[in-house]
Structures are given as C-alpha cells and as structure tokens.
C-alpha positions in Angstrom: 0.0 0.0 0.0 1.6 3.2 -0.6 2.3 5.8 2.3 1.6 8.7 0.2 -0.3 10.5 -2.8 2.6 11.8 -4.2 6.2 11.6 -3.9 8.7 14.2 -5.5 12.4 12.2 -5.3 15.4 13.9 -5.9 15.0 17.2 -6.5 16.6 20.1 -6.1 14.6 21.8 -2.8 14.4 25.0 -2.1 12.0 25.6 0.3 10.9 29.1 0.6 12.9 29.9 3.7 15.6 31.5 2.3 18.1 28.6 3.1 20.5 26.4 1.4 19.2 24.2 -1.5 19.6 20.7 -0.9 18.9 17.2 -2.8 16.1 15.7 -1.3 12.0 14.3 -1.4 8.9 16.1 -0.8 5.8 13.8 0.2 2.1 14.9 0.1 -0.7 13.8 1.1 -4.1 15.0 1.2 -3.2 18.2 -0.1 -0.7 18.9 2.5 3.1 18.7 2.3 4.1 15.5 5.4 7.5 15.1 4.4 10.7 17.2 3.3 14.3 15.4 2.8 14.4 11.7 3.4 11.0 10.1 2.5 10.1 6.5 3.7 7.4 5.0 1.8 6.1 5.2 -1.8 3.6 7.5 -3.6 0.3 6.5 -5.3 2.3 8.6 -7.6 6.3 9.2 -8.0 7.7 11.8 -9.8 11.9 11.7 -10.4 13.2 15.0 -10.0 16.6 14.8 -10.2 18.2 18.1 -11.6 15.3 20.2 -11.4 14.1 22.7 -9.1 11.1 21.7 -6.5 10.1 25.3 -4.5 6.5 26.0 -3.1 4.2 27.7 -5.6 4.3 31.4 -6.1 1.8 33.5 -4.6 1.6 36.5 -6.4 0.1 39.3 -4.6 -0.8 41.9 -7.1 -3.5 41.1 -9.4 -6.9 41.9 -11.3 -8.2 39.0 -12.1 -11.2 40.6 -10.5 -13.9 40.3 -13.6 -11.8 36.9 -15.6 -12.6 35.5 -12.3 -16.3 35.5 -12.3 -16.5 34.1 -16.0 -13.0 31.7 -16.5 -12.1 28.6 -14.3 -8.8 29.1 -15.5 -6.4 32.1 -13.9 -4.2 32.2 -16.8 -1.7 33.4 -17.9 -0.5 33.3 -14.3 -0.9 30.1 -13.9 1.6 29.3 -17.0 3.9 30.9 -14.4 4.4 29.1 -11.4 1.8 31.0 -9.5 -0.6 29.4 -6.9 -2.0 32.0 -5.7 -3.7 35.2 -6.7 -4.7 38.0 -4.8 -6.7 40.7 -6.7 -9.0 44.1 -5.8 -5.8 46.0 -6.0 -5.3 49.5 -6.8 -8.7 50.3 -5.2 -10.7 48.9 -7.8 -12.7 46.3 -8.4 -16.6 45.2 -8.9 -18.0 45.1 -5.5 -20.0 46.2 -3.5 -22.4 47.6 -6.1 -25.4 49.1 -7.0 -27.1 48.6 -10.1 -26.9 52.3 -11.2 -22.6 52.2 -10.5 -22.0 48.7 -12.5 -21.4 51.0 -15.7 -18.8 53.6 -13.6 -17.4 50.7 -12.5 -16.9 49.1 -15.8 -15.4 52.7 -17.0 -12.8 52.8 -13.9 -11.7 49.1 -14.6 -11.3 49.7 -18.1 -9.5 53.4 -18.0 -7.4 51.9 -14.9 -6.5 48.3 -16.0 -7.0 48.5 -20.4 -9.5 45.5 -19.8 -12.2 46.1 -22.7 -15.2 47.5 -21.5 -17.3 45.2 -23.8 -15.1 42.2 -22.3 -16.3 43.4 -19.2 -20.3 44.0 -20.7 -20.6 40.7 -21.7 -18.5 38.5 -18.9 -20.2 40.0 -15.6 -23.2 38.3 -14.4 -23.5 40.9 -11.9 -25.3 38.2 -9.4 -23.9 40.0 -6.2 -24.4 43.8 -4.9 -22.0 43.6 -1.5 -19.4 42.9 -1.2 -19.7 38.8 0.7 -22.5 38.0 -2.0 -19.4 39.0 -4.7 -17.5 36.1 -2.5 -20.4 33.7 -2.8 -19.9 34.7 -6.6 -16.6 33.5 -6.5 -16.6 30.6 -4.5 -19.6 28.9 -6.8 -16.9 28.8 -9.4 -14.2 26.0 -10.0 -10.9 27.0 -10.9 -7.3 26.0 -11.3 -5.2 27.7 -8.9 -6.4 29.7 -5.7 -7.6 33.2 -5.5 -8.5 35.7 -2.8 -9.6 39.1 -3.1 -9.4 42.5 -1.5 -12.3 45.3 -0.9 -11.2 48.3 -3.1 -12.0 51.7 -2.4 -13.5 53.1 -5.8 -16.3 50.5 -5.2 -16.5 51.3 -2.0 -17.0 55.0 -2.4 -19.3 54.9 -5.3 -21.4 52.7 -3.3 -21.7 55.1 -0.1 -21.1 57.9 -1.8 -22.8 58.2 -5.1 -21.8 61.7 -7.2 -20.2 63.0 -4.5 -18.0 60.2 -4.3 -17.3 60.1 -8.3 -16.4 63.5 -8.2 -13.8 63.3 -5.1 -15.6 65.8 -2.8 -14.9 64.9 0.7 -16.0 62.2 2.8 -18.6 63.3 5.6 -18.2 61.6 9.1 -21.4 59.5 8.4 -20.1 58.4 4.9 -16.6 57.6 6.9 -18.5 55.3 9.6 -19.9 53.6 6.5 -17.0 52.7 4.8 -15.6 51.2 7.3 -18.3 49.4 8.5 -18.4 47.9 4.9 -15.1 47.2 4.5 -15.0 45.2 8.5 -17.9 43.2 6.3 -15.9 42.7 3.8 -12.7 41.3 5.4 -15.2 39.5 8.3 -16.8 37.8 4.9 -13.3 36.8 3.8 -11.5 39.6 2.1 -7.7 39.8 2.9 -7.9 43.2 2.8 -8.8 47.0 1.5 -6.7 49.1 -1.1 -6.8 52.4 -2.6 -5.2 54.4 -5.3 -3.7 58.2 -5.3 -2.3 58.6 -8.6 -3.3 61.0 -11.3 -2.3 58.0 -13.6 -5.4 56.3 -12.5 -8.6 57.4 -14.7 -11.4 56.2 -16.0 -12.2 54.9 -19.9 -13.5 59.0 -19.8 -10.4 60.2 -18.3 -12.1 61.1 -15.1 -10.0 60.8 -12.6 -10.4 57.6 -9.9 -12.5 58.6 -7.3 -10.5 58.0 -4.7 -7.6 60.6 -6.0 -8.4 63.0 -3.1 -9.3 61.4 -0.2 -8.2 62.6 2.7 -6.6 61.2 5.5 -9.9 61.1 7.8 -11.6 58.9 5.2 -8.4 56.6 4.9 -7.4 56.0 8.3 -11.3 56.0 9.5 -11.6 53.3 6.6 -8.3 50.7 8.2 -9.8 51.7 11.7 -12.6 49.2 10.5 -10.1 46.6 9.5 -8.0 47.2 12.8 -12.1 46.7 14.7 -12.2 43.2 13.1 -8.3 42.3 13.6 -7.7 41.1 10.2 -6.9 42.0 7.0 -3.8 43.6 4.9 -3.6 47.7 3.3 -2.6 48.2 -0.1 -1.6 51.7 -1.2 -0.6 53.1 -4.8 0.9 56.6 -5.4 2.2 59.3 -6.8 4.2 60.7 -3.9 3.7 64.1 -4.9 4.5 65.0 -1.1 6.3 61.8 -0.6 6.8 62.8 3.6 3.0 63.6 3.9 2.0 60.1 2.2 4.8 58.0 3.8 3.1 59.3 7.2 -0.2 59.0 5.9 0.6 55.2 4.9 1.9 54.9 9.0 -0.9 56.0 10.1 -3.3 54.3 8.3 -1.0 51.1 9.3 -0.4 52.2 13.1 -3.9 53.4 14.0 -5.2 50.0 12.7 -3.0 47.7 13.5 -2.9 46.3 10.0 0.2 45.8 7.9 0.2 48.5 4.6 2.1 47.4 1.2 3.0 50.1 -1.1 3.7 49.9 -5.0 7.2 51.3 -5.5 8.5 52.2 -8.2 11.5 54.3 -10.0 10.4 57.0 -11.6 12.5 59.2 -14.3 13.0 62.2 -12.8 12.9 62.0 -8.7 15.6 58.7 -9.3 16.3 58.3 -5.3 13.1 58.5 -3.8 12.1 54.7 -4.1 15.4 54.1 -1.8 14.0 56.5 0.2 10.2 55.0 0.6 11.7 51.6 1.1 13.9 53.1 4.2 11.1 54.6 5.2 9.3 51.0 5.6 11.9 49.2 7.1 12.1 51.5 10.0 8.2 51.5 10.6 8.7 47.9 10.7 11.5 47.5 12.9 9.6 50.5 15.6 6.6 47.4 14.9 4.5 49.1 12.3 4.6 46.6 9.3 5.2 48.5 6.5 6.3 46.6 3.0 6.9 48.2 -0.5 5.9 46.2 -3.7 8.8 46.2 -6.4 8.3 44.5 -9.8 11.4 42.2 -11.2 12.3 44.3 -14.4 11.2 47.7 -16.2 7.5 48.4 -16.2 7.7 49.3 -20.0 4.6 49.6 -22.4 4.1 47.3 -25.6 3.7 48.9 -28.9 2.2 47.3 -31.8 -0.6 47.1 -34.6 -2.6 44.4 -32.6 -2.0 46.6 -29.3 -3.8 49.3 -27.8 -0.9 51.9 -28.8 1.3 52.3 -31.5 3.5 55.0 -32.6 1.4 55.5 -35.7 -1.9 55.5 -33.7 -2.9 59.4 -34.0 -1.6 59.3 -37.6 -4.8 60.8 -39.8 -3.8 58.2 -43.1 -3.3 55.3 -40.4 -6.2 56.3 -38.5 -8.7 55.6 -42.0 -7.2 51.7 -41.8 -6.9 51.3 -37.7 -10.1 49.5 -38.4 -9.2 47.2 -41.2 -7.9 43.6 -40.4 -4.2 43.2 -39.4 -3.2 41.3 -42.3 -4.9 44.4 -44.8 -3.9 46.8 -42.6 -0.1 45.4 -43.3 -0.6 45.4 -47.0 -1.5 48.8 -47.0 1.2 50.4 -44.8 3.8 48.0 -47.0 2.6 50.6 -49.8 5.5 53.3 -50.3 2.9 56.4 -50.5 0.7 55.0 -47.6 3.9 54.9 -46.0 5.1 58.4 -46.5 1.4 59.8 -45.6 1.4 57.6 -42.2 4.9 58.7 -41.2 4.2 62.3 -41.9 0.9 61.9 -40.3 2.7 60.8 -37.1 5.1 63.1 -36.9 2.9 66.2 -36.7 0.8 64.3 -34.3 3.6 65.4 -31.7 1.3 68.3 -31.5 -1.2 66.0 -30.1 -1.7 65.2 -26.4 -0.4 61.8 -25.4 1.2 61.4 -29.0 4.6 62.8 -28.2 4.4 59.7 -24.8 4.8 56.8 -28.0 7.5 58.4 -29.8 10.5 58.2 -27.3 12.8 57.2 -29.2 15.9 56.6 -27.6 13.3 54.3 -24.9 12.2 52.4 -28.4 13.3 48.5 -28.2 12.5 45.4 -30.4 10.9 43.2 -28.3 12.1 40.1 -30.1 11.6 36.7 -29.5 12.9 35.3 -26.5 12.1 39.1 -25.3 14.8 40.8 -24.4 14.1 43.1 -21.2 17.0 44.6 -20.5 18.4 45.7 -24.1 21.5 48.0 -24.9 20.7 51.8 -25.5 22.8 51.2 -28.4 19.9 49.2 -30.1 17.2 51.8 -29.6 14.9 53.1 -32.6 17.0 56.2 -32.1 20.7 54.8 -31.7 19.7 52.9 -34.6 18.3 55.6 -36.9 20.9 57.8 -36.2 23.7 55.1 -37.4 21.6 54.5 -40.3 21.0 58.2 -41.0 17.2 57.3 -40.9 14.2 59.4 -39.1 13.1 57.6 -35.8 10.0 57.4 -36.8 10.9 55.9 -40.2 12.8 52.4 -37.7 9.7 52.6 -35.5 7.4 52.0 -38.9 10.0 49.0 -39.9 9.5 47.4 -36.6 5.9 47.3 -36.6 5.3 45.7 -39.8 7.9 42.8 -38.6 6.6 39.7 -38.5 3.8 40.4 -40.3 2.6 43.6 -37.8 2.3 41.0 -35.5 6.0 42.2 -33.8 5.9 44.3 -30.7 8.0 47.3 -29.7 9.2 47.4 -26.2 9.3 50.9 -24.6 10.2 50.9 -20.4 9.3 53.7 -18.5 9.9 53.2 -14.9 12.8 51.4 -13.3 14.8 52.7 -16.3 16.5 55.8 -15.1 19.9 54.5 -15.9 19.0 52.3 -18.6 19.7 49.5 -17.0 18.1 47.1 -14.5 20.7 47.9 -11.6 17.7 49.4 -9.9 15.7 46.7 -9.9 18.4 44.6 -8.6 19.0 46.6 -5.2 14.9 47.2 -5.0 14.5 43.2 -4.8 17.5 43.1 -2.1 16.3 45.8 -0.2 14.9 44.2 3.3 11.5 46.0 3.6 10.5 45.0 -0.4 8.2 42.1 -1.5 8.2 40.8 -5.3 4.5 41.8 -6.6 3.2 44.7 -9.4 2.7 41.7 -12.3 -1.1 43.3 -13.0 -2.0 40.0 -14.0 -5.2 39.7 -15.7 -4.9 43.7 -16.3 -3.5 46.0 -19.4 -4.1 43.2 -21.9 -3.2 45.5 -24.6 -0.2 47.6 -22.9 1.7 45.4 -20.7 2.2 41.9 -20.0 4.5 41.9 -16.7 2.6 38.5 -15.4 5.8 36.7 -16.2 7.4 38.9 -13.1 7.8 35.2 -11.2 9.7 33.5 -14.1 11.6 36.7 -14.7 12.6 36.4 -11.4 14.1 33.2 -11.6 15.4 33.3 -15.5 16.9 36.6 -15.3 17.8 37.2 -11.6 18.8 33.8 -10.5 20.1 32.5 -13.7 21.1 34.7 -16.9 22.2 38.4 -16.0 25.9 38.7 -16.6 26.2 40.5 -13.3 24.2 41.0 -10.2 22.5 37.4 -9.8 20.3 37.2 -6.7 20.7 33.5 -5.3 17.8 31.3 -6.1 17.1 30.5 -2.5 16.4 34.4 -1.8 13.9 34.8 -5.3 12.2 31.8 -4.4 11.7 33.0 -0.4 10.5 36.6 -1.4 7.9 35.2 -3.8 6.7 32.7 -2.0 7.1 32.8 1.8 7.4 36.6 2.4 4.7 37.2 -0.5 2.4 35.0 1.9 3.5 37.0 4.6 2.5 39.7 3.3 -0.9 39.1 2.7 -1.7 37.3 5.9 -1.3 33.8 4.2 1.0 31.8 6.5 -0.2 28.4 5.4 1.6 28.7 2.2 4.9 29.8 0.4 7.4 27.3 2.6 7.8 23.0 1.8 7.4 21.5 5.6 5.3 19.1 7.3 2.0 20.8 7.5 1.9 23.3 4.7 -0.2 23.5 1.9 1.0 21.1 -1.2 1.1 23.8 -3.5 4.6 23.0 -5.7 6.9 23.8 -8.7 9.0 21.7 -10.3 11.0 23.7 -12.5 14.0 22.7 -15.1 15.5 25.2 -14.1 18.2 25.0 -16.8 15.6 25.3 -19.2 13.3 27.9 -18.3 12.5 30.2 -21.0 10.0 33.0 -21.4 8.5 33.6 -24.9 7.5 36.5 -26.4 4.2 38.0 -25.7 1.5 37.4 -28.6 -2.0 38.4 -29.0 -5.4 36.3 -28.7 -8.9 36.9 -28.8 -10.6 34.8 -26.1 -11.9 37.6 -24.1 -15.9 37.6 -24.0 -17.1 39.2 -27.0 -14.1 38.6 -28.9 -11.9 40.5 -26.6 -8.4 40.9 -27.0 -5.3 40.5 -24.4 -1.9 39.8 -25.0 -0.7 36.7 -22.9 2.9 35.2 -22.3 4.1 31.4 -22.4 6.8 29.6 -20.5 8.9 26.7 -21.0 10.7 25.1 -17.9 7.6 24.4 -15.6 7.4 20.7 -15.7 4.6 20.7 -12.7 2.7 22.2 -11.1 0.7 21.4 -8.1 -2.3 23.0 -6.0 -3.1 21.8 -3.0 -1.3 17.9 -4.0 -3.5 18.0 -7.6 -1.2 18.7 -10.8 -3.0 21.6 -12.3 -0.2 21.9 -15.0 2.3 19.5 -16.5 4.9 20.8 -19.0 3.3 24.1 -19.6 -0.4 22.9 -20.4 -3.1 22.6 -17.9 -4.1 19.0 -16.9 -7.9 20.5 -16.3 -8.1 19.7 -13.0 -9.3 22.1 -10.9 -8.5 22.0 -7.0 -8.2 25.7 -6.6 -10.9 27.7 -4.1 -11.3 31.0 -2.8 -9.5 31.4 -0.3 -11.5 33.6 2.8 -9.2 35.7 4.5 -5.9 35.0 6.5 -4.5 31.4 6.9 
C-alpha cells in the first residue's frame, strides 16, 4: 500500500525559507506537504526530480483577475507561471459592493485603470452580487485552477456610499466615513484579505475622469483601516504618486499604526525624482523595525509599455492616413502600410501628431526596443529606434514604422518607462535586495493590450537567478521573497514554505531550461476581446493543494483551486 499521494524524489529543494538548497523528497498527502528530505514510503504517484528545481508555488500578490474571475475557471496566464495563488482588488478597484446604477462607472474605472475592454467586461459579468460577501459567494460557486483571494477596493466602496459626491472626489462626511468602514469590516469579516486604494493622477477612467479616490483625505483613509483594525484582520494596499512623498509616507503609517494592519506600497522608480524609491523603502523598514509593518511592492524588471498594430498603442496610432485603416484587419492593414505612398502619408501623419496630447508619450525614441523573440528586457541603449536611426541616418520614426510591420505587424516594440533611469536594470536589482521590499506589481489579468509583466515570477528566476551577466540574486532568496514573504505579506501563513504541515502547493521547475516567450495576441476575451498573454517553458509541474494543475506548460484540467476567505 503506498504511504503517500505523491512523492517528488530527488529534487533540487528549495523551500521558501531562504536557506541552502539541498537534494532531497517532498511527500504529500491529502493536499498537505508530510514530508521534506528523506522520504520513507512510496507515492500513489512518483515523480523523479533529479536536476530540477522543486520550491513551493508562487503567490503573487498583485493582481486583477477581479472580472476573468467571475466568467473563466482558468487564472491564466498566471498560472503558465508558477503561481498558486492570486490575490486581486488591487489599486482600489474592483466590482463590489455595487449598486445597479454604479456597474457602468465601475466598468469605465476598470477599463480606463487596468485596459481590460469595456465590452469584455459587458458581456463577462453576471453581476449576481451587490456587497461585497454575495461578490465572494460569486466567487466561491466557481471551480478554478489555482487559488484566489480578493481584496475590498475603495472606488467600489466610495461609489457605493457615496454616489456623485463620491465620483467626483468631494470629501468624505463623518457618516459616509463610519460607512465605509463598517463595509469594509464586512468585507474582510466575509473573507476579504484586505482593503486598497489608489492616489495617482495615472489612474482614470475609460472617460479620463479621474479615480474617485484621487483625493481622499486622510480622515476617510485611516477612518476606513480603523474598521479593519475593529475586526483584527486583514492587509492595506496603497498606490501613489508621492507628490508629497513625507505627507503620504506618514499618511501610509498611520493608516498602518492606528489599525493595527500591515500596509504594502507599489514602488517604483520614476524618471525624474531617481532616489526616492530608496528612500520610501527606508522609510518602511524603519516603521517595521519600531513594529508598524510596513512593505513596498517592487516589480522584477522595467514596467515598459508594448507597442504594436494588434496593441492598444502604436506609434502610428494618432496618424490621420493610419487612422482611415486602424479599423481594417491586421493582415490588410499590413498590406496597406507595406505601400511606399501610404507609408510616407502615415509617417508624416505621425510626426505632426507630436502636436497632439499623449502622441509625443509613444514616440520616445531613444526608450524604443524590439521586443524580439525570447524578449529581451534589459536591451543596450545602443539598439534603440533612435541609436539605430541615427547610425543609419534614418528618421526615428521611419525604424519605428519598420519594426511594426515585422513579423507580419504582429511584432511588438518594447518601450520601459519606470525602473529605467539608468537604462539598465541595476535598480531593480538593489529594489529586490532591499529588506523591507516584497516581489509583486505583475497586474495579472490587467493592461491586456499595454503590458504583459505576469511573467514577473519567471523573470525572477530566468533573469535574476540564472542569466544576468552580473548581479544574480541567489535562487534561495527569489524563491523565499515570492513565496514565503509574498504570503507573509498578505496574511497567508499556510503557504509559500515546503514542511510538514503546509499546503502542497509545488513547482517543479527545469530550471536549466526555463524560457520565457514573447508576448503574442489572442482573442478569447468575452465578445471577442483581445489580451496579450505570455508562455513559458521550464515548468514541468505544477501542483495545488497535492493535484497537478499543470504538466509541461499545459493545464491537466483539473481544478483543486478555491477561494481562499481571509488569513491562513
């Protein structure tokens, strides 16, 4: 009779803690890890290891699956990645609680916020819930591969107490304060891990309003955690702009010390004020250390936009002669700009488009990379559309319109805006080593025709542990930032770490092997929707809760995944 379900010999282990990998077995049973090193007794199923990787699964805290959710079974494409776990509602928006007269602002704000298509969105949401534990019954009613949790954001939140008013960013009254945070202790009693919010101008709606909860002040914020702190549970989650960075960075304290709730933070280099991530994340680890848990979210490489005919942007876009074909098939549309006169008229068209607002944001130049296939993230300035063009006495503009049309139009331009300062990834590299940061910012299941950072785990891994000429990060520290201390950070301590008594949620990863591919387009959105998703070879299996939900980068259709109602 065998002992166990499963038993992983001879791997590689690296167990999430952030110590020394070592050749040994991992036994489960019943969906729980029971055995780490030297295992006694077969499996109902053996799988050899030897020479691969076997590490918990990744829990990636920093999603929006929050509409795919309620339609698809499948959390994909992070669960091509690694990833166990999902937590969405971040950014302070989301689809609950609701009344029937907000579904449509809500739908705007998700769409301007996150490029998910509004008709996507239409024709997906079944709307069956208005608060915000009848959106969790939602969930829970569905099957799905890999596990999910949620967070209450604020945009819903203020919309639903707060109506106009709220849209609009007027103030919070004391009565519309007590509200909020009433809902929001209903929310995280019901099973939310948490609340979020958003203060960045970046943040608008598919109207270019912008998010309603732009100018809240700190009374409606720290009022709002106050309820989280009455029900002792549940995480903060904080985008912003740091206009005043010492005003937020005290507001973010308070919010986390009046509470009692631990506060994450996306951080991020932008490229002018260079330091001031370095300075946030200092910030943090002293709150932390003076017991007020403070984390800041760092992504694993450049957040960088994707240009392209099949994406939402291109540098041709507000061009008047491509503008008459945007509409046209891909395959016409590349027959037509292949013309010589159509191409003269679209090039001309584009560069007095500079004029135009938001035009001049898609033709920088020197921050203009082919993508290429595998995609290249951290490429030499010497290969930008402008480097280029100026060794080939070319416009720009004229390289940009040769890069498009590559691979017929189906080739995508890589363009990284923050984390980029020096043109390099150094940045990145001392964010991820920095004690108070936490891997997250992947947007997975969001900007599906801008950005496809979902692949943040295996970057982690295939870039940072593996391939960069210089500055590696050893394996053992990836792996325990994006499992264990991703948990952590979320409130999820039953997860992240292989030991007896742990969820059985696994990777086994050749790691030799693991490639990412280049991003490509599909249409399997509702209503013929598009997003951009991103395959990877090297995961060999993957398992939730002791069930293989994936096996050689296909899914095996199983489908042991749940919602997961608050912290573990």
């Amino acid at each position: 009779m065998a002992s166990h379900d499963v038993v992983i010999r001879n791997g590689t282990v690296v167990d999430g803690t952030g110590s020394a990998r070592f050749v040994g077995d991992v036994a489960i049973t019943g969906g729980i890890v029971t055995a780490v090193g030297e295992v006694d007794g077969a499996g109902s199923r053996e799988i050899d290891a030897d020479g691969h990787l076997v590490s918990p699964g990744f829990v990636d805290i920093h999603t929006h699956y929050d509409g795919q959710a309620t339609w698809d079974s499948q959390l994909a494409p992070s669960s091509w990645h690694g990833v166990t776990t999902v937590v969405m509602g971040n950014c302070g928006v989301g689809f609950a609680p609701v009344a029937e007269h907000n579904r449509e602002r809500l739908i705007q704000l998700m769409e301007g916020v996150e490029d998910i298509p509004g008709t996507a969105l239409h024709e997906g949401l079944a709307w069956d819930w208005s608060s915000f534990p009848e959106y969790l019954d939602a969930l829970e009613r569905r099957p799905r591969d890999i596990d999910l949790a949620t967070q209450v954001p604020h945009g819903a939140l203020r919309l639903h107490v707060m109506g106009e008013r709220g849209a609009t960013q007027q103030p919070a009254t004391a009565d519309d304060i007590a509200e909020m945070a009433r809902l929001a202790r209903e929310a995280v009693e019901s099973g939310a891990l948490g609340f979020t919010t958003s203060r960045t101008l970046n943040h608008r709606t598919s109207l270019g309003e912008p998010t309603p909860t732009l100018k809240a002040e700190a009374d409606e914020l720290v009022g709002i955690a106050r309820g989280l702190g009455q029900a002792g549970r549940g995480v903060l989650q904080v985008v912003s702009d740091f206009i005043d960075m010492g005003a937020e960075l005290d507001l973010f304290r308070r919010m986390a010390a009046e509470s009692g709730r631990p506060i994450s933070v996306s951080i991020a280099q932008g490229p002018q004020r260079t330091q001031d991530w370095l300075a946030e994340l200092d910030y943090f680890a002293r709150a932390t250390a003076q017991g007020v848990t403070m984390r800041g979210q760092v992504g694993a490489r450049a957040v960088g936009l994707m240009l392209g005919l099949e994406a939402t942007l291109n540098p041709f876009m507000f061009s008047p002669a491509y503008r008459d074909i945007a509409d046209h098939p891909l395959a016409e549309r590349v027959a037509h700009m292949r013309n010589p006169e159509v191409r003269r008229t679209i090039i001309e068209g584009a560069s007095i488009s500079d004029t135009v607002l938001g035009s001049r944001a898609i033709h920088r130049f020197t921050h203009m990379f082919r993508l290429g296939d595998p995609p290249n993230y951290e490429p030499d300035p010497s290969d930008s559309a402008a480097a280029t063009a100026a060794r080939e006495g070319r416009d720009p503009i004229e390289v940009a319109y040769d890069w498009v049309l590559e691979q017929d139009g189906r080739a995508l331009i890589y363009q990284p805006i923050l984390n980029w300062a020096g043109q390099n990834l150094d940045v990145i590299g001392e964010m991820l080593r920095h004690r108070a940061s936490v891997p997250g910012l992947s947007d997975g299941g969001a900007h599906v025709g801008t950005i496809c950072d979902v692949s943040f785990p295996t970057t982690l891994l295939q870039w940072w542990g593996r391939d960069r000429p210089t500055g590696r990060i050893p394996v053992e520290t990836l792996i325990a930032k994006q499992c264990r201390l991703t948990a952590e950070t979320v409130g999820l301590g039953d997860r992240g770490v292989l030991a007896p008594g742990m969820r059985a949620d696994v990777n086994i990863i050749d790691f030799d092997g693991l490639r990412l591919h280049a991003p490509e387009m599909r249409r399997d959105l509702p209503a013929g929707g598009r997003r951009v998703l991103q395959r990877a070879t090297g995961y060999r299996h993957t398992f939730v809760a002791g069930t293989e939900v994936m096996a050689d980068g296909e899914p095996t259709g199983a489908m042991p995944g749940r919602l997961v109602r608050g912290a573990r």
